[in-house]
Every structure is written in C-alpha cells, then in structure tokens.
Chimera marker file (.cmm) of the C-alpha trace (Angstrom):
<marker_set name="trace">
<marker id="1" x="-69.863" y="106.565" z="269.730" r="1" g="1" b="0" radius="0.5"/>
<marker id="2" x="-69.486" y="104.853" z="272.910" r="1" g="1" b="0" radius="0.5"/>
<marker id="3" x="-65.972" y="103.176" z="274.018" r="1" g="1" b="0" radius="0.5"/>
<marker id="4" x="-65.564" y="99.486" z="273.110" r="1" g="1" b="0" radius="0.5"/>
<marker id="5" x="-63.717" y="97.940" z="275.821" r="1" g="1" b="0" radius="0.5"/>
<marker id="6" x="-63.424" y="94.630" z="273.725" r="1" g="1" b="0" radius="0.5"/>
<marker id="7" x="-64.713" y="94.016" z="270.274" r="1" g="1" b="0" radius="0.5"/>
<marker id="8" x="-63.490" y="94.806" z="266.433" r="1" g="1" b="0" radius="0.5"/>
<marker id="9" x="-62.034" y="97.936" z="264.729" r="1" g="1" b="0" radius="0.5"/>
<marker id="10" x="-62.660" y="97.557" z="260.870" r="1" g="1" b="0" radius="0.5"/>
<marker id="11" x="-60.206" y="100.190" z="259.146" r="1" g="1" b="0" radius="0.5"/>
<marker id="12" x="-61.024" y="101.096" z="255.584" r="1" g="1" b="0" radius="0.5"/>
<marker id="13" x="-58.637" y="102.786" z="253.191" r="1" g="1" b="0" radius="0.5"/>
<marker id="14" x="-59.520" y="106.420" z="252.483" r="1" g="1" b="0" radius="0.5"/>
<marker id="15" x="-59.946" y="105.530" z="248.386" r="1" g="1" b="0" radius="0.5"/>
<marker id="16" x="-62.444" y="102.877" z="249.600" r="1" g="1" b="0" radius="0.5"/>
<marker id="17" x="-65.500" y="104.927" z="250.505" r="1" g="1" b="0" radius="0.5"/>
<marker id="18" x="-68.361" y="102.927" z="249.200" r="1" g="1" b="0" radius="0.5"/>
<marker id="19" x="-66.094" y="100.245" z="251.301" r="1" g="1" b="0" radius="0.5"/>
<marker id="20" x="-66.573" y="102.512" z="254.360" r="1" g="1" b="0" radius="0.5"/>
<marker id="21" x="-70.295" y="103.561" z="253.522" r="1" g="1" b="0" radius="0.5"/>
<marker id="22" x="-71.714" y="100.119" z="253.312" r="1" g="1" b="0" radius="0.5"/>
<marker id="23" x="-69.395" y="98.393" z="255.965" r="1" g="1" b="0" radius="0.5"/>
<marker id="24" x="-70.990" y="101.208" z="258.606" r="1" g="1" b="0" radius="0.5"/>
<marker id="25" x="-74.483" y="100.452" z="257.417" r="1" g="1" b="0" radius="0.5"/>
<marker id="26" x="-74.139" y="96.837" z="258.313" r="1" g="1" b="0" radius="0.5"/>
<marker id="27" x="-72.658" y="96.804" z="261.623" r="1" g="1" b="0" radius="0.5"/>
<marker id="28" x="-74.266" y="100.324" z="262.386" r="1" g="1" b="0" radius="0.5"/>
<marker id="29" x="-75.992" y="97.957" z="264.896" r="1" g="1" b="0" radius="0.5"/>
<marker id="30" x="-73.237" y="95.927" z="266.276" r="1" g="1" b="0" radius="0.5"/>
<marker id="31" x="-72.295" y="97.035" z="269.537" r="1" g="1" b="0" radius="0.5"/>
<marker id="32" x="-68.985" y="95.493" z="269.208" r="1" g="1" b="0" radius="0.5"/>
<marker id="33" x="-67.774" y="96.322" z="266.028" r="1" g="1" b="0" radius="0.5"/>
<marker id="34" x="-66.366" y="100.281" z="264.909" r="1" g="1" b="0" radius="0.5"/>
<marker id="35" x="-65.969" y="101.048" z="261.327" r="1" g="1" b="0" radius="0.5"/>
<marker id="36" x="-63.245" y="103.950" z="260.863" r="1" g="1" b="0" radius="0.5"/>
<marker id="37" x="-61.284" y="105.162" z="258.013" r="1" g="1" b="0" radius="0.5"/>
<marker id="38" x="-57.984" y="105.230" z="257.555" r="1" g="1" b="0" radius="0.5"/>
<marker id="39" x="-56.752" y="108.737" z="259.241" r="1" g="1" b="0" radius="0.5"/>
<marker id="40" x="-52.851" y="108.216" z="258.186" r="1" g="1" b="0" radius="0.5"/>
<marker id="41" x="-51.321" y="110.749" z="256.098" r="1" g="1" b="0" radius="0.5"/>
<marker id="42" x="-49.076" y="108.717" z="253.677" r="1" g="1" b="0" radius="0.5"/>
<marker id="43" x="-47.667" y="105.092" z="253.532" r="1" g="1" b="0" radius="0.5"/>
<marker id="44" x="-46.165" y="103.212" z="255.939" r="1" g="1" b="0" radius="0.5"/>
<marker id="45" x="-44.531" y="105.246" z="258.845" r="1" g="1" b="0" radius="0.5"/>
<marker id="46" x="-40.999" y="103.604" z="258.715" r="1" g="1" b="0" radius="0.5"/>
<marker id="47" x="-39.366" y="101.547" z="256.158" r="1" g="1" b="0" radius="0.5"/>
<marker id="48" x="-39.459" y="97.445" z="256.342" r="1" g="1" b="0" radius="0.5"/>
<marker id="49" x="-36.556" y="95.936" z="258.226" r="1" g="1" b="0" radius="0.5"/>
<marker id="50" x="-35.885" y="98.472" z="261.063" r="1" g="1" b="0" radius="0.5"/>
<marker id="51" x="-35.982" y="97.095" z="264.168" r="1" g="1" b="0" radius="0.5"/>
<marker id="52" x="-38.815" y="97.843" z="266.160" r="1" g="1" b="0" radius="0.5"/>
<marker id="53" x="-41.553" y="97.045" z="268.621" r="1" g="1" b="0" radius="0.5"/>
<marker id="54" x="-44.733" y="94.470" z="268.468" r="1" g="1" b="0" radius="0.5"/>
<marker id="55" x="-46.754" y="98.018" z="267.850" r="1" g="1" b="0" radius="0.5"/>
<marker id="56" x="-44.210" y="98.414" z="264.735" r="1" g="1" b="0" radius="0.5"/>
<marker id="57" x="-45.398" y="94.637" z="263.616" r="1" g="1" b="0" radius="0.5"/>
<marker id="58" x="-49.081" y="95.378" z="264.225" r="1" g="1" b="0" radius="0.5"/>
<marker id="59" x="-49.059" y="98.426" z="262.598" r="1" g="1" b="0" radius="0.5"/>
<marker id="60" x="-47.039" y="97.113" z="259.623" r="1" g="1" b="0" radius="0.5"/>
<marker id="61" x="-50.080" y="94.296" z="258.883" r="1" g="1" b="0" radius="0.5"/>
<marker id="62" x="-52.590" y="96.549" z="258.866" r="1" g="1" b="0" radius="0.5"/>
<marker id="63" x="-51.041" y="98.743" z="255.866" r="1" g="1" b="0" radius="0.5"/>
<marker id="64" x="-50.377" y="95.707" z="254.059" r="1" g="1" b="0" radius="0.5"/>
<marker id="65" x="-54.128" y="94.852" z="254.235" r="1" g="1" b="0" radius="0.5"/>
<marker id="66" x="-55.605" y="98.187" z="253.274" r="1" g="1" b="0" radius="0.5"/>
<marker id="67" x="-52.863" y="98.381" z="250.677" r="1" g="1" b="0" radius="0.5"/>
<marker id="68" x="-53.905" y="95.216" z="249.272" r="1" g="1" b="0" radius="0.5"/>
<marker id="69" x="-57.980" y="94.559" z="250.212" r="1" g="1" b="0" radius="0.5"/>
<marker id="70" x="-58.534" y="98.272" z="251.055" r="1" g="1" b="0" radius="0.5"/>
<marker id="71" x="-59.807" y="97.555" z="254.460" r="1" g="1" b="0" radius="0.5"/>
<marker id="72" x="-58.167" y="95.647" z="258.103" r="1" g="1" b="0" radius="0.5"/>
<marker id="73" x="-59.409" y="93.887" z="261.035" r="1" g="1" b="0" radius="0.5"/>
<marker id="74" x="-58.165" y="94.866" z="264.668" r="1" g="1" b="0" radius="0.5"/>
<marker id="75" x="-59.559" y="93.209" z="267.435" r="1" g="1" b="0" radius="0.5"/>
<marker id="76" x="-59.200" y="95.368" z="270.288" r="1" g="1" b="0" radius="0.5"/>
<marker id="77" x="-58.163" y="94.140" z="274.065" r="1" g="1" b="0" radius="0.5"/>
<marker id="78" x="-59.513" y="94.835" z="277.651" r="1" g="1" b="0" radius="0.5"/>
<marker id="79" x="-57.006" y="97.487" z="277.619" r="1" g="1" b="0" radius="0.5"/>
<marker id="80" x="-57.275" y="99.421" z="274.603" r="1" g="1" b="0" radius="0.5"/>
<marker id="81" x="-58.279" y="103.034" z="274.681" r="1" g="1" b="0" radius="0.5"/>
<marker id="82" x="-60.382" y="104.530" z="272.301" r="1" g="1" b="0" radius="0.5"/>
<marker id="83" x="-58.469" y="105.955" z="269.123" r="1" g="1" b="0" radius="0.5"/>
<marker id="84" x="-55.828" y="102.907" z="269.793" r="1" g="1" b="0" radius="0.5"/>
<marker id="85" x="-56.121" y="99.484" z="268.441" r="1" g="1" b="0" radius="0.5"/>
<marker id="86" x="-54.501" y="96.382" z="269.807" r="1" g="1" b="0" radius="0.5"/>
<link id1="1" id2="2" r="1" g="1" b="0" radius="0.2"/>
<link id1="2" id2="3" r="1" g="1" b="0" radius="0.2"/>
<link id1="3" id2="4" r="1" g="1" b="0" radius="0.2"/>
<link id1="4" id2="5" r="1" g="1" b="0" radius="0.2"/>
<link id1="5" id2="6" r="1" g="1" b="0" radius="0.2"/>
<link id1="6" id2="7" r="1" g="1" b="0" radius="0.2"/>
<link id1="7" id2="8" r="1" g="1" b="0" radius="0.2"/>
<link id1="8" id2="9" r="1" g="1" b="0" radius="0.2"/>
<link id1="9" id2="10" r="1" g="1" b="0" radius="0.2"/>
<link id1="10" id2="11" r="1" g="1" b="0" radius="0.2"/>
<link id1="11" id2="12" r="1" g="1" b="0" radius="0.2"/>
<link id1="12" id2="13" r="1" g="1" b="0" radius="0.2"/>
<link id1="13" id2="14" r="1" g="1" b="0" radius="0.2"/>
<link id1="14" id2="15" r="1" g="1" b="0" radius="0.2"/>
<link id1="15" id2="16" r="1" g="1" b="0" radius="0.2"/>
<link id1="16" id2="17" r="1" g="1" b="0" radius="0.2"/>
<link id1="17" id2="18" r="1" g="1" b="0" radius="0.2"/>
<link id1="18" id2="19" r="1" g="1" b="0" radius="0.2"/>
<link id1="19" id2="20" r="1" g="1" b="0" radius="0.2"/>
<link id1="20" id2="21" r="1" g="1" b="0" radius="0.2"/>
<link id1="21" id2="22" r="1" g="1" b="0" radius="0.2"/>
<link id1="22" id2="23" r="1" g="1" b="0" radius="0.2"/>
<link id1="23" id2="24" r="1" g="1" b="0" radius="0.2"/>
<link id1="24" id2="25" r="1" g="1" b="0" radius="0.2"/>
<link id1="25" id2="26" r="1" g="1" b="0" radius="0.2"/>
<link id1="26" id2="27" r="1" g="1" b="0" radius="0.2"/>
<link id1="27" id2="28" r="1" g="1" b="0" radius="0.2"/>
<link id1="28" id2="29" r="1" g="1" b="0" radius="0.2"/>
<link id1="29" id2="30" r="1" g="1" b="0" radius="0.2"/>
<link id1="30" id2="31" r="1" g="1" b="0" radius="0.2"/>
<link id1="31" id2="32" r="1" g="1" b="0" radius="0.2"/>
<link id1="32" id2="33" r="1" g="1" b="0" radius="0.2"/>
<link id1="33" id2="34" r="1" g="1" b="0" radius="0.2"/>
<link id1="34" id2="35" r="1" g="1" b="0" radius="0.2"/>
<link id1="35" id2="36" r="1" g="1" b="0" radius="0.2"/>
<link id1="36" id2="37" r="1" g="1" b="0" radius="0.2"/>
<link id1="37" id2="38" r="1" g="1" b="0" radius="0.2"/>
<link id1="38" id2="39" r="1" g="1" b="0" radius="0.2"/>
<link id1="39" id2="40" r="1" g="1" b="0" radius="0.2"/>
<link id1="40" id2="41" r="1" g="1" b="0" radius="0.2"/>
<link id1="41" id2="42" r="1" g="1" b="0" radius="0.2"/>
<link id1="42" id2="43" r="1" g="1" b="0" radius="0.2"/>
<link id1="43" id2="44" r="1" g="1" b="0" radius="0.2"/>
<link id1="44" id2="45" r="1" g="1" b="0" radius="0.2"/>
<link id1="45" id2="46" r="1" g="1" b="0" radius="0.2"/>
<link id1="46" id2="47" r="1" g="1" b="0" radius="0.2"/>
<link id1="47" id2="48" r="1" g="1" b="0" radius="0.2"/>
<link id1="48" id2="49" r="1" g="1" b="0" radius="0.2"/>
<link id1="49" id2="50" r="1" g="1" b="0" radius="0.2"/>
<link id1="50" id2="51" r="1" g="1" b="0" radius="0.2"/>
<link id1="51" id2="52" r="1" g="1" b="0" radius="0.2"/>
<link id1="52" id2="53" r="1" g="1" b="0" radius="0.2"/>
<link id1="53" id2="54" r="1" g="1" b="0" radius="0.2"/>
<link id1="54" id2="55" r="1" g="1" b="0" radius="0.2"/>
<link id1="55" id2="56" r="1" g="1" b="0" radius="0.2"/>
<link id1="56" id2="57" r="1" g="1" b="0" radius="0.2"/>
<link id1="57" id2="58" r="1" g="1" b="0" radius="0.2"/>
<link id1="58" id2="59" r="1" g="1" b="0" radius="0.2"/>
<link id1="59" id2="60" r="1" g="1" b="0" radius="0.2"/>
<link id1="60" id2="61" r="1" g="1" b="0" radius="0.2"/>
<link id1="61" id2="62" r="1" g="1" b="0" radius="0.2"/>
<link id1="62" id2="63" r="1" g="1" b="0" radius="0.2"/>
<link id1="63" id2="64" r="1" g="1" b="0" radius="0.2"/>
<link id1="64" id2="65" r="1" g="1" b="0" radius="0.2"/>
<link id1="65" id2="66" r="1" g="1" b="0" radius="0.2"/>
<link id1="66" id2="67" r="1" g="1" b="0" radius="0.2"/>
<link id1="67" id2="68" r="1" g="1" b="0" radius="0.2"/>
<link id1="68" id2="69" r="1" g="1" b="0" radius="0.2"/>
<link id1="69" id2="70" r="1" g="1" b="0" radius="0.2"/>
<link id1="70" id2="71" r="1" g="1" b="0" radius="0.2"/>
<link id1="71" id2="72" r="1" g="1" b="0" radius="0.2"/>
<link id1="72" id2="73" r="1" g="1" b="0" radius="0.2"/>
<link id1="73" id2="74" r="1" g="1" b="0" radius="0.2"/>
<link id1="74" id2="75" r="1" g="1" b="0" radius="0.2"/>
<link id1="75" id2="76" r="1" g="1" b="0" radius="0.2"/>
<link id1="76" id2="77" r="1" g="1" b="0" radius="0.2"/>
<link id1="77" id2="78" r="1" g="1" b="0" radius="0.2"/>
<link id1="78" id2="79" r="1" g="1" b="0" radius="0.2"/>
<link id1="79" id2="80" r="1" g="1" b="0" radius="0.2"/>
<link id1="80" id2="81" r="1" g="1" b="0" radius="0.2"/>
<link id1="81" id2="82" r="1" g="1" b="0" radius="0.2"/>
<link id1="82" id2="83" r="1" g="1" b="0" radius="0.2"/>
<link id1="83" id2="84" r="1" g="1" b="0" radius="0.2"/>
<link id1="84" id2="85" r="1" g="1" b="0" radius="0.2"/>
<link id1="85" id2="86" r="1" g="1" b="0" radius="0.2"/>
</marker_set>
C-alpha cells in the first residue's frame, strides 16, 4: 500500500474481524483512507493518571474506542510516517 501523506487510519480491534473484512472492502478504493488492525499486544500500555505526553493522550483515546466500538478513527497529518498515526 502506498504512503498516505494526509488522510484516515481506521484501526479495528483484533476480535472484530468481520469489522476489519468489510471496513477494507468499502474503502478498498479510497485513496485516503487505510484500514489496519489493531497490532498491540495487550491493553493499554501505561496505567490512567501518569503523567505523560499528547502521544500518551492520543494513544489513550484510541483504546478506549476499540475497547468500547471495536474500531478508531486517526486522521493522519502532513507529517506522519507510515506505521505512525497522528
């Protein structure tokens, strides 16, 4: 898949894949859109209320949306490599 300089990173949980399966069908297309599962081992990588950085926050709302709808929306920024979402 090409890099996406700008555009939206849909996660899906890893015990959603019929989530996954038909969210890549529709925007198989969509030139600004990446469907990816969730490659995390485990929860959440540090415990609530420890100080940290605006990655910390980011990465904290995304596990509470595929904890609780199975699947999150990134959108990624002018600077984002591939493999990391802004």
């Amino acid at each position: 898949m090409n890099h996406r300089s700008r555009g939206l990173l849909i996660i899906v949980a890893r015990h959603e894949p019929l989530v996954y399966a038909h969210l890549s069908q529709v925007f198989a297309d969509n030139e600004h859109v990446e469907v990816v599962l969730d490659r995390r081992l485990g929860g959440r990588r540090s415990p609530e209320g420890q100080a940290g950085s605006a990655h910390d926050r980011r990465q904290h709302d995304v596990s509470t949306s595929l904890d609780r709808l199975g699947w999150a929306i990134v959108r990624r920024s002018a600077s984002t490599s591939r493999g990391q979402a802004a």
